[in-house]
N, C-alpha and C positions, 0 to 999 in steps of 0.2 A: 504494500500500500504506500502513497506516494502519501507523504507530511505536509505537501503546497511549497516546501524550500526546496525542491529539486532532489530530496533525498528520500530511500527506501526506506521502509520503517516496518519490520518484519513482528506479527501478532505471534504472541505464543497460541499454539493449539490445545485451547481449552477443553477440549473434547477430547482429547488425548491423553489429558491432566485428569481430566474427571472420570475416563476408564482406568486410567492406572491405579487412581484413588481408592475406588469400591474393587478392582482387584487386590490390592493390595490389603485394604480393609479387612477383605474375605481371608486372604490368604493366611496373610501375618498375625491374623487375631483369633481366627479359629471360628469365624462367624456363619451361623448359616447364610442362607440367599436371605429368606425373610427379613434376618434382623439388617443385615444390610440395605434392604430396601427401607429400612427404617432412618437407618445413617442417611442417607442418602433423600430421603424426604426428608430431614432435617438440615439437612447441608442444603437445597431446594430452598426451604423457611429461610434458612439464614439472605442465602443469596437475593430472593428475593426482598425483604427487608433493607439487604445491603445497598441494593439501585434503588430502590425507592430512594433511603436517606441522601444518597451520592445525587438524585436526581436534585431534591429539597433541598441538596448546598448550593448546588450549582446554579437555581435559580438565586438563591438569596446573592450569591458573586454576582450573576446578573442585575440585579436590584442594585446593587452598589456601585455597578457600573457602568450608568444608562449609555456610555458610547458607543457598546460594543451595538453590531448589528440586529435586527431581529432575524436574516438569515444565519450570523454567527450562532444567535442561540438556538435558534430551532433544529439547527443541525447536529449541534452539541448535543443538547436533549433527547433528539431522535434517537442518537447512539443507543438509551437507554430503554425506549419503547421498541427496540428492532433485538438488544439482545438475545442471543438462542441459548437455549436454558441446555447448558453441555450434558447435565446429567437426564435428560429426556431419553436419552436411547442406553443408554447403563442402567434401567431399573429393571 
């Protein structure tokens, strides 16, 4: 992905992170599938919770700083309403 300064800017794959996650979880802990679908709907609550608050800062920086664009912000924002929830296909 390009940053708009003429340089790459490489996303970690969080989808990759969040299977190794609940394999690991499984592995290393001795867990069934079930209670791992457990971890894993809580790790879900969290993340979700977490873009919510991250979206509520990000406005309030907005509010502090009427110069910035409203295509700046909405684009910003959008990041957070487009999120794909990594652990959707690991439960």
């Amino acid at each position: 992905e390009n940053n708009g300064a003429g340089t790459s800017v490489t996303e970690p794959d969080i989808g990759k992170s969040a299977a190794a996650f609940a394999i690991s979880v499984r592995e290393e802990c001795h867990l069934s599938q079930r209670t791992v679908n457990r971890v894993i709907g809580g790790a879900q609550q969290y993340q979700a919770t977490l873009l919510d608050t991250l979206r509520i800062r990000m406005r309030r920086v907005f509010d502090r700083h009427p110069e910035t664009t409203t295509q700046l912000q909405n684009e910003v924002l959008n990041t957070f309403d487009t999120f794909e929830d990594p652990f959707s296909t690991t439960a």
